[in-house]
Each structure stands twice: as C-alpha cells, then as structure tokens.
VMD Tcl script that draws the C-alpha trace (Angstrom):
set ca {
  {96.09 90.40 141.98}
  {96.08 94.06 140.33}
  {98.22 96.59 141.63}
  {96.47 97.87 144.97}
  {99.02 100.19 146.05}
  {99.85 102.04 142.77}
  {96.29 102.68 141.34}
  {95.58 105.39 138.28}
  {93.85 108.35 139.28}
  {90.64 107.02 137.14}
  {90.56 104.33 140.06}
  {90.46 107.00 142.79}
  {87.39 108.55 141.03}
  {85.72 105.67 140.56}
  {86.06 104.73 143.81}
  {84.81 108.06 145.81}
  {81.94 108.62 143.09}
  {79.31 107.38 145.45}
  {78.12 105.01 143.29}
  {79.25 107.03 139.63}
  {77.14 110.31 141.02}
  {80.18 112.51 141.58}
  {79.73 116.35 141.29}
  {77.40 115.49 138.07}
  {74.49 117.28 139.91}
  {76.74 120.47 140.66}
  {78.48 120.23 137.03}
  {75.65 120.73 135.22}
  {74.32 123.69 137.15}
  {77.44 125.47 136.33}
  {76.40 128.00 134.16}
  {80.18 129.45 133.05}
  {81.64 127.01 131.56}
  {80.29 124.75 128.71}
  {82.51 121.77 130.43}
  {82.06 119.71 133.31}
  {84.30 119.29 136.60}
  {87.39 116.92 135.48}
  {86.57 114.31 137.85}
  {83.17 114.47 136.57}
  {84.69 113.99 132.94}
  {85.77 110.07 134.25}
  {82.13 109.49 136.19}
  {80.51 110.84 132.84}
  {81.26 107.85 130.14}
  {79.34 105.65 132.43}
  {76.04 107.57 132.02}
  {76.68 107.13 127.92}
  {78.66 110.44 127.04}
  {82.22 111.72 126.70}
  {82.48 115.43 127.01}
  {83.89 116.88 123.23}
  {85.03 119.97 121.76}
  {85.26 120.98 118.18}
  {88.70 120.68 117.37}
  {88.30 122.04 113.84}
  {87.73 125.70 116.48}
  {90.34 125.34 118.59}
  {92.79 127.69 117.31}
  {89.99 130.16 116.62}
  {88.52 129.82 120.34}
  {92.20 130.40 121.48}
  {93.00 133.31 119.14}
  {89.63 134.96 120.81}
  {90.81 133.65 124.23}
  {87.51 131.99 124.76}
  {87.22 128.46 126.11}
  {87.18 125.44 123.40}
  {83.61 124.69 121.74}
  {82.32 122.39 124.35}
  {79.83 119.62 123.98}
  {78.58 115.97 124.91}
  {78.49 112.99 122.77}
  {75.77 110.88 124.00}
  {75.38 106.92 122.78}
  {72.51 104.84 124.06}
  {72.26 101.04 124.69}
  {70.71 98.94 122.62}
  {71.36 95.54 122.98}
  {71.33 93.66 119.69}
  {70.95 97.10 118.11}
  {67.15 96.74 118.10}
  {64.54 99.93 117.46}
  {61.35 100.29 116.93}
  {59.90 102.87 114.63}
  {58.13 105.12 117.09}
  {61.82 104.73 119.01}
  {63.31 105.85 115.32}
  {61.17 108.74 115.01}
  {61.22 110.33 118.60}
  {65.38 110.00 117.91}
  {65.10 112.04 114.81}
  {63.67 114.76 116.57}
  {66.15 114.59 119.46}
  {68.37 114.66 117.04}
  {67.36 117.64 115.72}
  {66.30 119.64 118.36}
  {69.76 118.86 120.51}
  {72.84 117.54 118.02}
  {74.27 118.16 115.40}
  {71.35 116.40 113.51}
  {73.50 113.46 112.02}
  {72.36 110.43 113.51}
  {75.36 108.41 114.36}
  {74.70 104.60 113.63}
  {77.95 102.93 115.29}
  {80.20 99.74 115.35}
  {78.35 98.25 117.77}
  {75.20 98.15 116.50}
  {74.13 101.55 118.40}
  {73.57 105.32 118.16}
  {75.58 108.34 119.25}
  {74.73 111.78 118.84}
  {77.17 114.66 119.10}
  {77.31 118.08 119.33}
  {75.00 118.05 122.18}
  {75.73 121.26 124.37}
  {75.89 120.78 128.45}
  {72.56 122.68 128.97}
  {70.68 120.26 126.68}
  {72.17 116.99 128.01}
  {69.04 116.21 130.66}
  {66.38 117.14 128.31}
  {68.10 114.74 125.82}
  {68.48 111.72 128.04}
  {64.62 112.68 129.54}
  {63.74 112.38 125.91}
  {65.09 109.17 125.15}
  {63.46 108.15 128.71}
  {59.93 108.54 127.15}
  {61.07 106.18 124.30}
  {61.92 103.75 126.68}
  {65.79 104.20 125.74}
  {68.97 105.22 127.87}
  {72.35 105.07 127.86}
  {73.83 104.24 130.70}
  {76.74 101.96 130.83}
  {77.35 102.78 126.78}
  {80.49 103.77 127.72}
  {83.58 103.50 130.84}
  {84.48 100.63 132.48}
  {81.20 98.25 132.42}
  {80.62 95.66 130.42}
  {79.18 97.99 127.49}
  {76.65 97.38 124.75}
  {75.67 93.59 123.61}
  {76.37 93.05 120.48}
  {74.50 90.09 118.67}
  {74.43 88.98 114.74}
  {71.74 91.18 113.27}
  {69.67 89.68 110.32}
  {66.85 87.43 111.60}
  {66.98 85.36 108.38}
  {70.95 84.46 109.42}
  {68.45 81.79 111.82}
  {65.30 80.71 112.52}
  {66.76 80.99 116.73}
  {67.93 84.87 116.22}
  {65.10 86.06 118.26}
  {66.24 83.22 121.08}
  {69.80 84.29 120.58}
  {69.26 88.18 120.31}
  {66.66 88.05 123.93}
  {69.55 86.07 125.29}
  {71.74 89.43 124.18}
  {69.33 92.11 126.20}
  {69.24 89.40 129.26}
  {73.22 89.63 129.23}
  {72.86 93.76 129.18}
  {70.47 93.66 132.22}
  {71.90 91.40 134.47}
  {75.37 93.37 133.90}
  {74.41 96.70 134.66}
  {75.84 99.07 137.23}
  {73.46 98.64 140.25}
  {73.60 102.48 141.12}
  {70.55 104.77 140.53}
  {72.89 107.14 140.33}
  {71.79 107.72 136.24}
  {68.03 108.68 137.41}
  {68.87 111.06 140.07}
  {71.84 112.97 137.93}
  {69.95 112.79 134.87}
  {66.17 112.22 135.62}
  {65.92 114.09 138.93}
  {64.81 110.93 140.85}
  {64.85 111.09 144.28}
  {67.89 109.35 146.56}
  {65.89 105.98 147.66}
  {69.15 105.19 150.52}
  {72.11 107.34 152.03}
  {73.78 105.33 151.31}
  {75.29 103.84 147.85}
  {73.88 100.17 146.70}
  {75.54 97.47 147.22}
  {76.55 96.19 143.52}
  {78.02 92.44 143.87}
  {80.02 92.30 139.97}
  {81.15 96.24 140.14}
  {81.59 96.82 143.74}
  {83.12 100.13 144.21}
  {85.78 100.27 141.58}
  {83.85 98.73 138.57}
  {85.93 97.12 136.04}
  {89.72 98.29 135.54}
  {88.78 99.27 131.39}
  {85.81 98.64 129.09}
  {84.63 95.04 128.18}
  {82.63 94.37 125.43}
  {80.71 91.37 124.50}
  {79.43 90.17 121.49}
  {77.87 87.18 119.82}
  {77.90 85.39 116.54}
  {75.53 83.14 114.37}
  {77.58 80.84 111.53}
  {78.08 81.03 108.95}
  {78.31 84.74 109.37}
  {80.77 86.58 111.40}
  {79.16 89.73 111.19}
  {79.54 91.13 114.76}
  {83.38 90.43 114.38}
  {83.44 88.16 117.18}
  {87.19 87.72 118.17}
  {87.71 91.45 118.30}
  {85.42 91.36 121.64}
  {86.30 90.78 125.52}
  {84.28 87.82 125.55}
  {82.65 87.00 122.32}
  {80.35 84.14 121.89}
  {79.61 81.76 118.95}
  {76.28 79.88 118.92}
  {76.24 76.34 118.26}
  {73.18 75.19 116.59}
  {72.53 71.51 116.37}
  {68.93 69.76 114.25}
  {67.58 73.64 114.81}
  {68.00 73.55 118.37}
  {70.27 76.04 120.41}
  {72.93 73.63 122.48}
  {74.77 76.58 123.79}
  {78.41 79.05 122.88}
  {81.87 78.18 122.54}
  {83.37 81.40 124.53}
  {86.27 83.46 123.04}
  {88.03 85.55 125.31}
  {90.56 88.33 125.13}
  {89.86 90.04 122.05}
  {90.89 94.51 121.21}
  {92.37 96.31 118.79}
  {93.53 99.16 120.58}
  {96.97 100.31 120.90}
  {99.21 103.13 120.88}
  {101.94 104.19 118.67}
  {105.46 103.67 119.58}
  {104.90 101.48 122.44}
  {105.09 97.69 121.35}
  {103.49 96.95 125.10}
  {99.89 97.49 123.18}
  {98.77 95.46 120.52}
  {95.94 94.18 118.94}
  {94.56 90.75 120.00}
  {91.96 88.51 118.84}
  {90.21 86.19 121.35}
  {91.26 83.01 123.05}
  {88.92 80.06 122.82}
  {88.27 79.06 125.98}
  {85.96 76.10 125.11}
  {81.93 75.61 125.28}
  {79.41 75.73 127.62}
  {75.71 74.80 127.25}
  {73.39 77.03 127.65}
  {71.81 77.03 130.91}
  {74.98 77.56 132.71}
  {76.30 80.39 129.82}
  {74.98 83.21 131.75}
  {76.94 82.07 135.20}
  {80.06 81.85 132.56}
  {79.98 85.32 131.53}
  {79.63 86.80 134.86}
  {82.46 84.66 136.13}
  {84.45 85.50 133.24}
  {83.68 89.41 134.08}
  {84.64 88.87 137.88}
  {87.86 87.58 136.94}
  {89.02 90.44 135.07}
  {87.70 92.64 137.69}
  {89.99 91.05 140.19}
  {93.13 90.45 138.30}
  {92.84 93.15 135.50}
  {95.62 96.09 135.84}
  {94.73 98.85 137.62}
  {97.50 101.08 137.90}
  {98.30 101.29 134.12}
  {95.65 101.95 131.74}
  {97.31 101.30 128.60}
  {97.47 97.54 129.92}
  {94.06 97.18 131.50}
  {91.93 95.46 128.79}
  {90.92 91.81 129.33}
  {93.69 90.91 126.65}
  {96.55 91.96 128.77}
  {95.19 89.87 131.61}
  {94.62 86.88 129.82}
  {98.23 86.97 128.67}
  {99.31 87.99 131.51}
  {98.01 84.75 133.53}
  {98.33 82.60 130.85}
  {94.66 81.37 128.76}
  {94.75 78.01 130.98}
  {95.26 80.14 134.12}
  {92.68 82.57 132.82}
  {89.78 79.15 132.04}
  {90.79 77.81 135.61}
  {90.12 80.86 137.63}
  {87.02 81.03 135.60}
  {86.20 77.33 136.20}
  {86.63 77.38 140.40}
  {84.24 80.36 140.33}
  {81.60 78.82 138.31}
  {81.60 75.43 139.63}
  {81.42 74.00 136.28}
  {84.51 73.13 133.41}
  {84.80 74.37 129.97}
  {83.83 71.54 127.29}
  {86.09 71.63 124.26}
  {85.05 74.19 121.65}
  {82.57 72.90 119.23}
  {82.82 72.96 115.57}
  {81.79 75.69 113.64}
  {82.27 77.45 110.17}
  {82.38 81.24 109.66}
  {81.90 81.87 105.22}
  {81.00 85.48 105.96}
  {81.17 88.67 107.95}
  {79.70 91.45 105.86}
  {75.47 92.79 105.69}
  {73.32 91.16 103.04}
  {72.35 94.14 100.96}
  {68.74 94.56 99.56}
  {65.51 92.58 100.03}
  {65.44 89.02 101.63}
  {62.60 87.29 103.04}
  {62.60 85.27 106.41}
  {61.62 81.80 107.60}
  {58.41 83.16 109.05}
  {57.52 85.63 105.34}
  {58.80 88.66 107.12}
  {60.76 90.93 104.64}
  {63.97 93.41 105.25}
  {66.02 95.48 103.48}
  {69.64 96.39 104.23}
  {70.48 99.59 102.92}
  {74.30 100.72 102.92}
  {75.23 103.89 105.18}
  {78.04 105.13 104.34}
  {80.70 105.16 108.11}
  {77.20 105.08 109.84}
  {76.46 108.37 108.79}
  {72.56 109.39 108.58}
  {71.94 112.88 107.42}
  {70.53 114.54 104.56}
  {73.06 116.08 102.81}
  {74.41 116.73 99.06}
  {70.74 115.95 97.70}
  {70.62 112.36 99.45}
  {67.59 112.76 101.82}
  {68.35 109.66 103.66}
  {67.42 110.73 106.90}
  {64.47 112.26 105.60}
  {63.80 108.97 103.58}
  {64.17 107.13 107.07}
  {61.60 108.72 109.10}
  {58.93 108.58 106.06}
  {59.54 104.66 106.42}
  {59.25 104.65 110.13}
  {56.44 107.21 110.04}
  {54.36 103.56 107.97}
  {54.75 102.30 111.35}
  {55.80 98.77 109.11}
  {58.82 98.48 109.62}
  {61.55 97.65 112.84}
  {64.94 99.10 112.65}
  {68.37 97.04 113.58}
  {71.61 98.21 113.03}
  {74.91 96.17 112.22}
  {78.33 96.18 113.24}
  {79.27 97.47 110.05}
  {77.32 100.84 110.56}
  {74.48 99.70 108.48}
  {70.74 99.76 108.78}
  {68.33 96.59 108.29}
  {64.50 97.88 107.84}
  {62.65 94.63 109.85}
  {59.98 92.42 110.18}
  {57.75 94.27 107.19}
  {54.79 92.85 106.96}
  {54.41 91.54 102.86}
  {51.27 93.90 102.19}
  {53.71 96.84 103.56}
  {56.79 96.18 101.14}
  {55.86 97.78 98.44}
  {54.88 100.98 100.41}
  {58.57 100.86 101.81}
  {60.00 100.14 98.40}
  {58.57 103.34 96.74}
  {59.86 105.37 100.00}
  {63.33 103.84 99.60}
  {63.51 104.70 96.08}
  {62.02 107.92 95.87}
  {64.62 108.67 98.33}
  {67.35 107.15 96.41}
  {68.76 105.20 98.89}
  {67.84 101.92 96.72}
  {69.93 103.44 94.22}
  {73.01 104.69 96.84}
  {72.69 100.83 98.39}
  {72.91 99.19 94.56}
  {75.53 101.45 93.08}
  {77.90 101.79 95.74}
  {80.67 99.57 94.70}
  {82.05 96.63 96.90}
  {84.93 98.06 98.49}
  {82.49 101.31 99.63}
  {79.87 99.12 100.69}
  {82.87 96.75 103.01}
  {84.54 99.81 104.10}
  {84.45 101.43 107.62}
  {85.79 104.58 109.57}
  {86.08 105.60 112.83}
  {84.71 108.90 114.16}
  {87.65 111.02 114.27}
  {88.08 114.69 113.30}
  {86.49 117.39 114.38}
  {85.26 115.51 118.08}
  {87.64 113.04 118.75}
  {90.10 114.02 121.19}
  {92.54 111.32 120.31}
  {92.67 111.46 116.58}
  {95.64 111.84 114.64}
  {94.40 112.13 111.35}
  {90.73 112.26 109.58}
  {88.91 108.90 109.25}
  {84.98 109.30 108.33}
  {85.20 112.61 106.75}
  {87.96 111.16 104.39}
  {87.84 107.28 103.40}
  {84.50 108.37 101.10}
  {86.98 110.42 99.44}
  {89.99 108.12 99.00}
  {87.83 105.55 98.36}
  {86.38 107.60 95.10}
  {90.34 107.49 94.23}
  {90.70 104.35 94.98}
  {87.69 102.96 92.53}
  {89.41 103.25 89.25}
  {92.31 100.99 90.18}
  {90.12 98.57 90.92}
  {88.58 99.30 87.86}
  {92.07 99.34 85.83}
  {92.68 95.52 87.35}
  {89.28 94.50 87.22}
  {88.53 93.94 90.96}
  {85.55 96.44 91.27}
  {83.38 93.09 92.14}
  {86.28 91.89 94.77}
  {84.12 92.36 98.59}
  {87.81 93.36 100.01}
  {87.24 94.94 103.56}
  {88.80 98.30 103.93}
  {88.78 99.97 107.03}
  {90.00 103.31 108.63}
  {91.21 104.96 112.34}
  {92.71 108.36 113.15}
  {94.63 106.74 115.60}
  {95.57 103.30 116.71}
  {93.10 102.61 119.23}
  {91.06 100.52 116.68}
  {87.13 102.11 117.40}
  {87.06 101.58 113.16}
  {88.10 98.26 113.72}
  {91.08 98.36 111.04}
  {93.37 96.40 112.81}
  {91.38 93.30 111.27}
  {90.30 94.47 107.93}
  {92.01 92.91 104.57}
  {93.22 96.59 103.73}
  {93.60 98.77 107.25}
  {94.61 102.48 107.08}
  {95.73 103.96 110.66}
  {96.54 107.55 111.16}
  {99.72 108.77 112.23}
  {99.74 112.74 111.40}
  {96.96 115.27 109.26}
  {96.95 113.33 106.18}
  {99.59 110.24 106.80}
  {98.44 107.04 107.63}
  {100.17 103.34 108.26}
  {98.92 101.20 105.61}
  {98.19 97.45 107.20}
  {97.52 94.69 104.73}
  {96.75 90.81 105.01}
  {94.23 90.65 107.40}
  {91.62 87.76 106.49}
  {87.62 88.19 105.15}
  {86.26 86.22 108.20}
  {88.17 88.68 110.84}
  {90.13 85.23 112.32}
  {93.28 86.92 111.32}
  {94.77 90.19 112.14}
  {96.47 92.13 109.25}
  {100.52 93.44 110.00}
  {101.93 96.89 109.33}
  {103.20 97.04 105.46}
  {104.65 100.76 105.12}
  {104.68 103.82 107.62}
  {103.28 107.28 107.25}
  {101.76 107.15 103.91}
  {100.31 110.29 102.40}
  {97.57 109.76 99.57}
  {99.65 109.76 96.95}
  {101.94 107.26 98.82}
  {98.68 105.26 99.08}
  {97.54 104.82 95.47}
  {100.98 104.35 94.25}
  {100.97 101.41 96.66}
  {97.70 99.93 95.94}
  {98.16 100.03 92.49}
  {101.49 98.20 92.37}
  {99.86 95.39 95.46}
  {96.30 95.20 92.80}
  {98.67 94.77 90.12}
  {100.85 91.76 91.58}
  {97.28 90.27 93.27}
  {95.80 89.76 89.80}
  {98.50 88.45 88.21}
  {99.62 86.07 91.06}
  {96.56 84.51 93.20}
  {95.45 81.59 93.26}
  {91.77 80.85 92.30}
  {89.06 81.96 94.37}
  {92.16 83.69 97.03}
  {90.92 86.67 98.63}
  {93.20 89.89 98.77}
  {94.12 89.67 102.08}
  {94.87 86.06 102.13}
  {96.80 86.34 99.17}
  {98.59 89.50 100.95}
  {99.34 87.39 103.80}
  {101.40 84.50 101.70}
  {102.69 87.17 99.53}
  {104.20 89.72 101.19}
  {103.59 89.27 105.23}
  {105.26 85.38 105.70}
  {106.48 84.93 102.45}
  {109.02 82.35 103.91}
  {106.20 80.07 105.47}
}
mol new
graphics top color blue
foreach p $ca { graphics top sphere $p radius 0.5 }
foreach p [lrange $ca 0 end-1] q [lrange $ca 1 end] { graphics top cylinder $p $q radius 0.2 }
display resetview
C-alpha cells in the first residue's frame, strides 16, 4: 500500500479541505492580494484553475517591489470536447469581458482561459453556469476531462461511443458540493462533508486521465492516457474496449526516476461491465498509488511498480470479472481530417487548423471573429480535437454554403489550406509568459521555427511529408512531444533537447538525439537528418520510423 506515514504536504491539504472547500470562501474576499491562501493554491486545480502570474513582469513587479501580476487560468470540462453554438458564443464574451480574450482550445479536447484576475473568477464560473458549463474536476487529482475520438464520420457509433465518454465524466466526479458553495454561493445542504465512495478524503494521489479511441484513427493519442480505451467494432455493432493502462509523458530533467510511458494492455472487456472496469481500475491506483512522492505518483509508476499482471489482478478481484485477451485492431492514423467531409447520416463538418489551439484575432486573421459569425447561424456544433483543432458539426446541407462564405471571408479556409503539413501536425504546450514550470517558450515560438523550418523541407522536397512535430518548455509533456516523430523539449530561454524517432500512430515513444540545442543548432540538425532521410528510406517509411532504424537502434 502507499506510504501512510510519510505523506506530501498536498496529501495533508487534501485531506483537511472539508471536502476541497478549504479557505476558498475567505481567499477570495481578500481584497490585498491578487493571490489566494497557499493551501488554497492545492484545493484550487480541482475547481478547474491554477493560480498564474505573468512571468514576462516579474522582474518589473520586483524592481517596483509590488507583488507578481496575479491571475487564474480557468479550463472547463467538456467531455468529448462537445459545444454547442449558443455555448460558443456566451464563451466569447466571457472571454472577453474576463481573460485575456484568446480562447484557449487545449490537448484534451477543452478550453482554458487565462489571464483571469481573482476578483473576476466567480462571475466567470457563474457565467459558464448559465451555459450549462463548469469546470470542476478539469484539473488536480480526479480523474480529469474524457477524452473521446472527435469526428462523427470516423463511425457511424461515435455518438454511442462519445455519450459513453460524458457517462464516464459523471459517474467520476468528486461528490463534494463544495464547487457550488465556493463558487456559486449555494447554500451548505449537511455539516458535514459527503461521503464520496471512489475519492474518499484524499482523492487520487496525481491526475488520471482517460481517453478513448475509434480505429483506424488514433487521434486522441490513446497510450499517452491513464487508462485509455480502444473500441472494438464488430458487423457495425459496439462489442466493447480493449483497456490500456499506464500511459504519461511527464518527467523531469536530470532525474532518470521519471520517464515517459505509454500504456499497458491490459486486455478487453465487453461493454456492459466497461464502466465497473474503469472505476476498479481508478480504485486501485487510489489505494496503491505513491503518496509521499509526487514525482512518482502517476498511474505509470504504480503499474510498474506492482508489475502489469499484479496491476490486471487487483483490478480483476475488485470487479468480479477477468480481462479477455485484447482484441484486434488497426490504428492507420492519428491526425484531424482537414476541410469538408460529409457523414453517414448527410451531416457536413469542416475542420479548420488552429494554430497551438490558439483563437484570437490577431495580425489581420479574424478567426475568432470569423468563429462567432458561424456560431451566431446557429448551424453549426463545435468539437474540438486533441490536436488543438476545431471541427464545425452536424451542419445541416442547406446551411453549408452560409458557413462556407463565413469561413472564407474570414480567411480561415485559406489559413486551413495553405498551412503546410508539418504546421498543420505540429503542437505546443502553453508555456511562457503563465506557466510556472516552463523552461523555455513553446506556443509563442514553434510558429516561428516552424516558418524556418519550411524551406528545408522545401530544399529536400518533404513539404507534403504529415511528420508530427511537437513542442514543451519543460519535460512534463502537456504538448505531448515525448511521442511526436520530431519532439523539441526545453531546457533553458532558447535551448531545447531535440527527440527524434517517435512513430505516426503514437505506439512508439521517440529517444533523446542531442542536448540543449539553440535554433541554429536545430536547423543545422534537421537539415543534415532531411538530407540522409531522403536519400536513405525505404518506400512509403515515415520520418520517424526511418529515424528509429537509422539512428536510435541502428544495431537491431
């Protein structure tokens, strides 16, 4: 069992939070200071928000000797990453009248805003409350949001499957009402806190994340998940999920005791018993997950800590029920279908490419602006993806040519068919200026070295090649580069690790190449790694495959 007498102070708040209220109430009323109690800082991520400050002000806050720039950074849930267009435009003006403005579209199929200062975070979660959205449990140490493939036409069963993903986020959520009272003013129903049979007092030791896959494509990045599920589809009819457990990408620099992991198959399990599964597979990890070191608290560390037989077992005496063996399956994609497609039932939808999730109107692209025109038709759902982009839904065929003119009077047809390959299968993490663990930029720079990066493909002729480049300002793996064919992590302002042979269907994690590169370092590299690619691969081998044989196990 965990480590009862040794636990990490996170544990101790947890455990006296009455239920994740704290001092939330008393925080907030605190009128000098922009921040929150530090205990409070812990209880916060389960409401949906980390408390930020603008690190590109820090010196100049100091220098004045006045406190750092706080403010909140508040995500919602949205299992599936599902919207509707009254949802989208009520969040544009939330966005406006309380963040930054950018609209945040993240890698797990949600939206954060930031920038949000203490005095406005009620009104903004009140807001969402009249859309019918919140964001509790986004974030700390629940099981967080659902992620599910996101294109309807990937299967006629993606409305069965993507239900089955907001059933999943309600039957997991904290049991505490804590989230109304703090946030909503509700009134205290009981004296005492609710009795919550999966979190108990302590909740889980870290975050666990779920997420679940349609083949062919792997576009929720399955393995990278806690638990991630693959549906098995047999004559059109849902059978059930093979379970893969044990999946992050997190670690830390310097300490070889983190490490990236992708999941475990654990086997299958039809589908009436797949919800008992999960939970089980949840309650195990509650009770055996490290809780006196955080760095080794993921789901990954427990699994191979026990041992992935252990791990089923435990899983297996709790349900009642065994594992079947995994059934098969083919993954032959993870990346958006860009542009119009049609569904089995006529429905039309257009994927549109947003550049590291970024909406905003800014440089002369009015995409935000272009956005809430479309949702203002009223035509037209909104889903995001796990690779930060946006699918306009279930449009109606008398509506698409409405949408069409919007989209290109907007010129976000035009940003979604000109954006090369690479740009359109890249992806950055947050970073610089909120994130308090960066080491280096991420989505304020990959556009950038990306631009430099364009005419060496060009020179070798591999502008039409979909390799997936990805980028984090640290090694905790939010941008998901620990899988990606080309993976940039940052070390220092300006130096990243370049990682390279990673596969395109995110079964295979990609290994260090050089330390500490600086751009230049980076180009030089590229170039000479393009050059060798095109000259040397074998037909239809992808760049990270041929990466992998190449230079990563060349002896194999």
């Amino acid at each position: 069992m965990s480590e009862k007498n040794n636990l990490s102070g996170t544990e101790k708040i947890k455990m006296a939070s009455q239920g994740l209220r704290g001092t939330l109430k008393e925080s907030l009323k605190d009128a000098h200071t922009g921040a929150i109690r530090e205990d409070d800082q812990a209880l916060v991520k389960f409401h949906g928000m980390y408390m930020q400050d603008d690190r590109d002000r820090r010196e100049e806050r100091s220098r004045k000797k006045l406190e750092p720039l706080y403010s909140f950074m508040i995500r919602l849930r949205l299992p599936g990453g599902f919207m509707t267009p009254e949802q989208w435009i009520g969040l544009h003006h939330v966005a406006g009248n309380y963040s930054t403005g950018t609209i945040k579209i993240t890698t797990r199929q949600t939206i954060q805003l930031h920038g949000i200062l203490k005095s406005h975070t009620k009104p903004t979660i009140s807001a969402f409350n009249t859309m019918h959205l919140d964001s509790i449990a986004a974030c700390g140490d629940v099981n967080r949001n659902v992620t599910c493939a996101s294109h309807p036409k990937e299967s006629p069963l993606h409305e069965e499957i993507y239900q089955f993903a907001r059933e999943i986020s309600a039957h997991h959520l904290p049991k505490t009402r804590g989230y109304y009272e703090v946030w909503m003013d509700a009134e205290k129903l009981v004296e005492t806190t609710e009795e919550d049979p999966l979190y108990q007092d302590r909740y889980l030791p870290r975050k666990f994340k779920i997420g679940i896959a349609i083949p062919p494509n792997n576009d929720v990045d399955v393995f990278i998940n806690d638990l991630g599920l693959i549906a098995i589809i047999e004559d059109g009819v849902l059978k059930g999920y093979n379970f893969a457990a044990g999946g992050g990408l997190g670690s830390t620099h310097g300490n070889a005791a983190t490490y990236a992991r992708l999941g475990s198959m654990l086997g299958y399990v039809p589908k009436e018993q797949t919800l008992k599964a999960i939970y089980e597979v949840i309650t195990v990890q509650r009770d055996f997950g490290n809780r006196s070191d955080r760095k080794q608290s993921r789901l990954k560390y427990t699994i191979d800590k026990l041992g992935v037989d252990t791990y089923r077992e435990e899983v297996e005496k709790r349900c009642g029920f065994k594992f079947e063996p995994a059934r098969p399956y083919t993954f032959t994609s993870r990346k958006d279908a860009y542009g119009w497609s049609q569904n089995h039932e006529g429905k039309w939808y257009y994927t549109l490419f947003v550049e590291n999730g970024r909406v905003v109107d800014e440089n002369g692209y009015l995409l935000k602006s272009g956005l809430l025109k479309v949702a203002e038709t009223g035509k037209a759902n909104f889903r995001f993806t796990c690779n930060q982009n946006l699918i306009l839904s279930d449009i109606p065929g008398e509506a698409k040519a409405t949408i069409e003119q919007i989209l290109e009077e907007h010129q976000i047809i035009k940003s979604t068919e000109t954006s090369s390959s690479m740009r359109r299968n890249s992806m950055a993490c947050v970073a610089l200026n909120t994130c308090g663990l960066a080491m280096a930029e991420a989505q304020r720079y990959l556009p950038t070295l990306i631009s430099k990066i364009e005419p060496l493909l060009q020179k070798h002729q591999l502008q039409e090649d979909d390799i997936i480049v990805r980028m984090t300002g640290c090694p905790n793996g939010c941008g998901r580069s620990p899988n990606a064919e080309i993976g940039f992590v940052g070390t220092s302002m300006g130096k990243y690790n370049l990682h390279i042979g990673g596969d395109r269907l995110g079964a295979r994690l990609n290994t260090k190449y050089k330390d500490s590169l600086d751009e230049t370092g980076i180009l030089e590299t590229l170039d000479g790694l393009f050059d060798v690619y095109v000259k040397e691969r074998n037909t239809g081998e992808t760049f990270g495959d041929f990466s992998q044989r190449k230079w990563i196990t060349p002896d194999l």
